[in-house]
Structure formats: structure tokens, C-alpha cells
N, C-alpha and C positions, 0 to 999 in steps of 0.2 A: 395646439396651444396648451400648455402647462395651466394646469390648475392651482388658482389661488390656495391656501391653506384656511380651514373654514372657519376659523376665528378670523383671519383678513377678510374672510369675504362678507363674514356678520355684520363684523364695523365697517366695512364699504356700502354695504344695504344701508346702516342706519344713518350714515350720516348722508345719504342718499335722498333718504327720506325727510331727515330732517332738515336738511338744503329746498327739499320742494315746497317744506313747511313757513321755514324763514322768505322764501318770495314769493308768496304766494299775495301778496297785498300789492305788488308791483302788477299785476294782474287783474283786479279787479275791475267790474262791466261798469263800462261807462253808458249813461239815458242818452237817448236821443237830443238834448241839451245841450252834451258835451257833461255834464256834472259826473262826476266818477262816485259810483253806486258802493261805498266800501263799509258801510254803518250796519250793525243788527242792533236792534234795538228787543231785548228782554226783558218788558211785562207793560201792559197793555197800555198805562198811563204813560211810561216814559216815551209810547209809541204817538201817542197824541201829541203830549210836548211836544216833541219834533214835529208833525203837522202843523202845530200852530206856529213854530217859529219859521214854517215856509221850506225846511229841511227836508223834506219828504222825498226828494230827486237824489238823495244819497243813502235810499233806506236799500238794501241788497237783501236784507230778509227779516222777519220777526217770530216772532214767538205765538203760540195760539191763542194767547189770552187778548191778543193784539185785532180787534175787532171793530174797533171807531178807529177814524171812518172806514167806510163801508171799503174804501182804495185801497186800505191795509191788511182785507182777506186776499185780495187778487195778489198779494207779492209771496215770494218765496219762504216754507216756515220751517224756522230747525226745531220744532217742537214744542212740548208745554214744557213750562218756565224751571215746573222742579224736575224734572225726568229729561235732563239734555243731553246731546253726546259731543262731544270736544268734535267728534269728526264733523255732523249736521253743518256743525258754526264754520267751521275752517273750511268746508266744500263750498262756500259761497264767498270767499277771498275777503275779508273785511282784516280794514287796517283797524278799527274801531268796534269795538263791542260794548254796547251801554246795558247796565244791567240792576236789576233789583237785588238788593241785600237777599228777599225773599227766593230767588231763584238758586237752581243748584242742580247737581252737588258740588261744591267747592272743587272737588278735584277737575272736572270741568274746566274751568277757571283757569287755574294751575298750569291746566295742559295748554290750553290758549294765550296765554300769556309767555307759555316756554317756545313757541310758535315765534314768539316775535310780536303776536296780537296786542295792540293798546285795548286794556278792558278796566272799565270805569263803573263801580260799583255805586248804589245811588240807596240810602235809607233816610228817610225822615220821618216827622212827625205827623201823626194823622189829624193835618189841623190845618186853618189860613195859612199861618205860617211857616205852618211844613212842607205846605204844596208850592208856596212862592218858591221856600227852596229849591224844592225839588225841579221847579222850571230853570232856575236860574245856575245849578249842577248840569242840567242837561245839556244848557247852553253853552256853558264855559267848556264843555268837553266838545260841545261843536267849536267851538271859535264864535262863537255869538254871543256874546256877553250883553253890548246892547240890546238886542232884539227879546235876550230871557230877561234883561230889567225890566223893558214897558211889558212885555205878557207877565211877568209876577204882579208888579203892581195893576196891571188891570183885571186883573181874576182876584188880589187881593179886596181891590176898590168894591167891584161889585159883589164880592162874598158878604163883607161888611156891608152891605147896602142893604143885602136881604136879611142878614140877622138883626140889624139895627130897628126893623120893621114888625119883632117878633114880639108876641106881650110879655112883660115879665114878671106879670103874676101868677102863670099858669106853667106849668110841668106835665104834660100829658102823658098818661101812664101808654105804653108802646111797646108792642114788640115784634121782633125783626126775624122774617124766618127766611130762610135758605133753601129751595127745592132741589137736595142733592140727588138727584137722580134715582139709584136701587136703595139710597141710606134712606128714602123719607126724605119727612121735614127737617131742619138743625134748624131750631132756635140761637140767635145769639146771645150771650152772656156778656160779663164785663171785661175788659181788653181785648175785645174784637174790633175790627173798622166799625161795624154796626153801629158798639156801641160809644166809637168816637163820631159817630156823625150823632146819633141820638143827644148826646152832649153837647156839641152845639149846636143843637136845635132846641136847648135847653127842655126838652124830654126825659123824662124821667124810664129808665131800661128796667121793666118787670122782673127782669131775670137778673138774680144776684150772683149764680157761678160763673165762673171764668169758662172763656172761650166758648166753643160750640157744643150742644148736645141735642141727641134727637128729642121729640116732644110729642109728646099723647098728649089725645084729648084730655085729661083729667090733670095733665101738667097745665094744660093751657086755660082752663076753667080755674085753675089754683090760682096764673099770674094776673088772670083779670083783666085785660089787657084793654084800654079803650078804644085804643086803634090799633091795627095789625098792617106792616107792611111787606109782602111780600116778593125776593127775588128769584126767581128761575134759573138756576144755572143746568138744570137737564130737562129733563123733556116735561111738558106740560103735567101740571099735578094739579089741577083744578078741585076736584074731587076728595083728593087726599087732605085738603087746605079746607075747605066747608064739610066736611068729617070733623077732623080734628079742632076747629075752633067755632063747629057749629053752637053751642052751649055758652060763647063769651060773648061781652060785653058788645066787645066790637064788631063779632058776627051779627047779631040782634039791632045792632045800631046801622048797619051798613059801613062799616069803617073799616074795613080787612080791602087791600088795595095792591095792586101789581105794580111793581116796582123794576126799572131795568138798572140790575144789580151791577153791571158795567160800569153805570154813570153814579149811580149810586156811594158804590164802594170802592172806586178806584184813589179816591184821590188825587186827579188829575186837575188838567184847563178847565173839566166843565163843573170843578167845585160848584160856583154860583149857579150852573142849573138843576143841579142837583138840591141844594138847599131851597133852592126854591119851589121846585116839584114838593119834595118829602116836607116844604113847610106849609105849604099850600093843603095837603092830605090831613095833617095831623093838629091847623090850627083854622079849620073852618070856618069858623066864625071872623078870624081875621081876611080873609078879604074883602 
């Protein structure tokens, strides 16, 4: 058999490949339902979204930050949200790709979309009515448009329900730490989710610099903090947490509190129990 010339045979490879890439969605695993499994859904909140709107039979994989509920460890993951690879996503055949503004790297993106891949980028505001949006983007790109109206407005309803319950004489001085794992503690700053949830919880955020930084004890005797609440995202730091803010306010008071940064700091469905946990911690005397 004569051999191709190897520039013919380059672009017969690529377009080879790019042929398996383009059908690769006409393929994807259908549930035992019959519901065809074609959706990844990238970063943990938009992962719940779609649980509550009953979507969950079309989830074919998520991301690792993708943790509530507990259904959404058992599926398929291409990875955490900022470190992805075009290939992870495209091995598990999704016509759909839902995604956080915050995930990446863009080129990612790029390359799944040249695939042929529908992919639907999602950023809002860390707020009531940022998260309505964000229910009611997720929906629209499922085709549910009713079902993301009534879950917006009822996570609105009841978010407003709890803040409306809050006093509004009082500012509780707060501060919000992060167990990064080998980094320590990161205290949050200002324009972090921290410290848009501390905001509406009308909380007052001790800490005046931007984003995250780690925190000594003598940082944390400086911000004074009446209540401390703290979320784990690596392995248990118990010790490093009554170290460092054994000398505050809120240590001495008993007010430094575990917090599940998930629920917390996602900005998802479960805004309203989240606000009502973290409002329950830091305004005692209100219930």
C-alpha cells in the first residue's frame, strides 16, 4: 500500500480527532430513567442548583468542590474547578458544560467549546439577589426556566425572612477564618464571600485588608474580634484555632464557632441556612 505523504497524513490524524471530538455528545450515558446524563456542572453551588431543580439525572460529572449533597461525591469528577483539563471534561461526553466565572483556565473553555461543547459561564453577586440569579442562569441553560423562578423566589423569600429577624442596632464585631491546610489560618478581609456574608448579617468584618491573609495570634488580639467563626477547608486545625485566638475576646467569651464553609460560603440554595446558622452564632441573644 503506498504511503500517504506526511503532511496528508497529519491533517488526516487531526481532523480524525477532531471528528471524535464534534460527536462525542451524540454519545453520552443515558440513567437508568432513560434521562441522558450530558451536563458537568463546575463549582459546587451550581452543583446544588441543579439538585434542587430535580436535574440531577443529567449530571455525567462535577468538579470537586461539588460536595452537597452527599449523591454528588459518588458521580464522575474532572477535577478542581481552577486546575481543569479540556480532556477530563470532554471524556465524559457532555453536550453542556455549566460553569463558574471563577473556574479555569480559560483556555479550557476555549478548547471545549471548539469541540462543539455548549458551555455557559455563570458570575453573580454575593448576595439575595445574586444567588436568585444565579438559580434562575442555571435554569435557563437547563431549559427550566419555571422551576429556577419558584427555587429563586423561595430562597429569596426565606433569606429575607432571616435577615428581617436580625437587630438593627447592633454590628457585631467578627471574624472569619479559613483552615487552609499547610498555609494555617487565612483570616478574611474585605471583598471576600466572608465578607459579603458578614454584610448581610449586618456584622461588622474586623479586618480592613482586602482578600485573605494568614493571621498570628497577635494579629488576632489586634482585631478583637467578639465572635470568631471558623471554616475547615483541610484537615482539622483545632489547636492551631485556640493557639492563635486563645488571648481574644471571643476565645474568653466562648464565641470562636465551627462553621461548614460549603454552606457558608457558597452562595448557593442553602443561602437561608446558612444565614440562619452564622446568624444564630453571632447574635445570641436574639433567639
Amino acid at each position: 500500500m503506498k504511503k500517504l505523504p506526511y503532511k496528508e497524513r497529519s491533517m488526516k490524524a487531526f481532523l480524525s480527532v477532531l471528528l471524535s471530538l464534534l460527536i462525542l455528545p451524540a454519545f453520552a450515558q443515558q440513567s437508568d430513567t432513560g434521562v441522558t446524563a450530558d451536563v458537568v456542572s463546575i463549582d459546587g453551588a451550581l452543583t446544588e442548583i441543579i439538585y434542587q431543580l430535580g436535574a440531577e439525572q443529567r449530571l455525567a460529572a462535577v468538579d470537586t468542590t461539588s460536595v452537597y449533597p452527599e449523591a454528588a461525591t459518588q458521580l464522575p469528577q474532572v477535577g478542581y474547578m481552577r486546575q481543569l483539563s479540556a480532556e477530563g471534561i470532554l471524556s465524559v461526553k457532555p453536550s453542556l458544560v455549566i460553569a463558574s466565572r471563577d473556574a479555569g483556565p480559560e483556555s479550557v473553555f476555549e478548547q471545549i467549546q471548539a469541540a462543539g461543547v455548549r458551555v455557559v459561564r455563570i458570575k453573580t453577586a454575593d448576595s439575595v439577589d445574586g444567588v436568585a440569579e444565579k438559580i434562575r442562569q442555571v435554569a435557563d441553560a437547563l431549559n427550566m426556566s419555571a422551576q429556577g423562578d419558584a427555587l429563586a423566589v423561595q430562597v429569596t423569600a426565606q433569606s429575607q425572612q432571616v435577615l428581617a429577624q436580625l437587630p438593627a442596632d447592633k454590628q457585631p464585631a467578627t471574624l472569619f477564618l479559613l483552615g487552609a491546610g499547610g498555609r494555617g489560618l487565612m483570616a478574611a478581609g474585605q471583598g471576600t464571600r466572608a465578607d459579603a456574608l458578614l454584610s448581610l448579617l449586618g456584622a461588622r468584618n474586623v479586618l480592613n485588608y482586602a482578600g485573605y491573609k494568614p493571621v498570628s495570634a497577635e494579629g488576632a488580639v489586634q482585631a478583637a474580634p467578639d465572635f470568631v467563626l471558623v471554616g475547615h477547608t483541610g484537615a482539622e486545625q483545632s489547636d492551631s484555632v485556640k493557639t492563635t485566638l486563645a488571648m481574644t475576646p471571643a476565645a474568653q467569651n466562648d464565641a470562636v464557632h465551627g462553621v461548614d464553609v460549603g454552606m457558608m460560603l457558597s452562595f448557593g440554595p442553602r443561602l437561608p441556612q446558612a444565614l440562619e446558622q452564622a446568624a444564630a452564632l453571632i447574635y445570641p441573644q436574639a433567639d
